[in-house]
N, C-alpha and C positions, 0 to 999 in steps of 0.2 A: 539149648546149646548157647555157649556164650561166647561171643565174637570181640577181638578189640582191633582198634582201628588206631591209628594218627587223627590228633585234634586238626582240623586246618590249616592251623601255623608249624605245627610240628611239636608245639611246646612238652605235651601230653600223649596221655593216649583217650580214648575213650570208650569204654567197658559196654558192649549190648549184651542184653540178652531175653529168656522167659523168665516169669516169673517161677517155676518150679526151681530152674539152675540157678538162681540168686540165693534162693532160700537155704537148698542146699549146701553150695556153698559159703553162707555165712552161717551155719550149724556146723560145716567142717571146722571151721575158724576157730571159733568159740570152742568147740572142743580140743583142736590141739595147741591152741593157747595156754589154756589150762585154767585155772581158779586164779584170782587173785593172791599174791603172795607164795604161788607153787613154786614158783622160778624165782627169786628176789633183785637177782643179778639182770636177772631183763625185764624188770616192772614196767620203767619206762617205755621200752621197747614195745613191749604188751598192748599197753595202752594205745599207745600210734597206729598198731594192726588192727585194735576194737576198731578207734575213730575209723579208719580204711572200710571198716564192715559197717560203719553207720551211712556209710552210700550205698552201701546194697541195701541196707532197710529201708532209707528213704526212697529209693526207686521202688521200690516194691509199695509202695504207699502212693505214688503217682507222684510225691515232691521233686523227680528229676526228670528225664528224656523220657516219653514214649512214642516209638519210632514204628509205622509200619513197614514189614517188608513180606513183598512175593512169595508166596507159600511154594513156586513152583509146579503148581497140580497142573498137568492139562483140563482146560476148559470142558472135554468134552466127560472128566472124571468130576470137575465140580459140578455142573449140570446132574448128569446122573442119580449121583449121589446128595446132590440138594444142601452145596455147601453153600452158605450164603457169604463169606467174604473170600476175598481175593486175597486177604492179606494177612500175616499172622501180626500178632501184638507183640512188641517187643518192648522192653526200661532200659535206662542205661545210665550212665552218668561219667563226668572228666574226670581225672587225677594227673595232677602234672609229671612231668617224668620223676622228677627227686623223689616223690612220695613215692610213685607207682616201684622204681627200683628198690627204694625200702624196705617196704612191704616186702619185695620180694626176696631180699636178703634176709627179710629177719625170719621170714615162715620158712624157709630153708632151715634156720637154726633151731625153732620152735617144733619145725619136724622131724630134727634130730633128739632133739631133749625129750621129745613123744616116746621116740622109739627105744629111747634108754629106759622111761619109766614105762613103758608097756613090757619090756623085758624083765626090768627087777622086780614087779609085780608077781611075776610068774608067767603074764602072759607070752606065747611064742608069737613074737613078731616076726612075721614070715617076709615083711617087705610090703603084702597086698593089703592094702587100708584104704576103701575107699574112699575115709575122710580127707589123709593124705595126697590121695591119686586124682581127687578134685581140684585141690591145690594144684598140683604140678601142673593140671591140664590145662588151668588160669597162666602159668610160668610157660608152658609150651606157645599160648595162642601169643600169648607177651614177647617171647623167644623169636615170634616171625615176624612180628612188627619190626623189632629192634634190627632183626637181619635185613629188612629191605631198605630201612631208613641209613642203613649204614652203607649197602649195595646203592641206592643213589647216590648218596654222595657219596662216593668212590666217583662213581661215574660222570658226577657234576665233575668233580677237582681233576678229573686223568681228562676232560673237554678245556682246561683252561690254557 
């Protein structure tokens, strides 16, 4: 499961997660990106979403954050069962907001131009992809950062 948070100044955000939903997630990438030169109008673009995915490969390599956190079991299910840690392993790594919003503008358009060429293929794009619908879930957990960061300050500025 992959969690994001607020960097401590607020500049960023900061992307956790396993290593299974990294991996996944940048195979979705890479595949609705497309090849090299499939799209020519968004080359650039392209390129800026790889580099985005070269934090997920480098965490999964150990080059960035590994953060433990509370697996939640009760104690009396770890014993039992003969779990030996308390904690689960998590990677992670920062992106400042400009990139982080980027990113998520342009995979918005790159999952559009998917869905154009998975139709003129022949394929019937029904909407359900779950290379797609990993994306979005990255866009939803991003979606709630941005809403609280905006919900406090409101609430700072309507105190002054």
């Amino acid at each position: 499961m992959i969690q994001i948070q607020n960097t401590s100044h607020f500049a960023g955000i900061r992307i956790i997660g396993d290593v299974h939903s990294f991996r996944t997630l940048e195979e979705a990438i890479h595949k609705i990106v497309g090849e090299e030169g499939e799209y020519p109008i968004y080359e650039s673009a392209r390129l800026r979403a790889l580099d985005f995915t070269k934090e997920f490969q480098s965490s999964c390599t150990g080059d960035r954050e590994i953060v433990w956190i509370d697996h939640g079991l009760a104690s009396e299910v770890v014993r039992s069962n003969q779990i030996a840690q308390q904690e689960n392993v998590y990677i992670g790594f920062q992106s400042l907001w400009p990139e982080a919003l980027f990113f998520t503008m342009v995979m918005n358009d790159f999952i559009k131009l998917y869905r154009k060429k998975s139709q003129a293929s022949g394929y019937r794009y029904s909407g359900f992809n779950h290379k797609a619908i990993s994306i979005r879930g990255l866009f939803m957990h991003g979606g709630d950062v941005v809403k609280a960061n905006l919900h406090e300050n409101h609430q700072y500025d309507s105190q002054k």
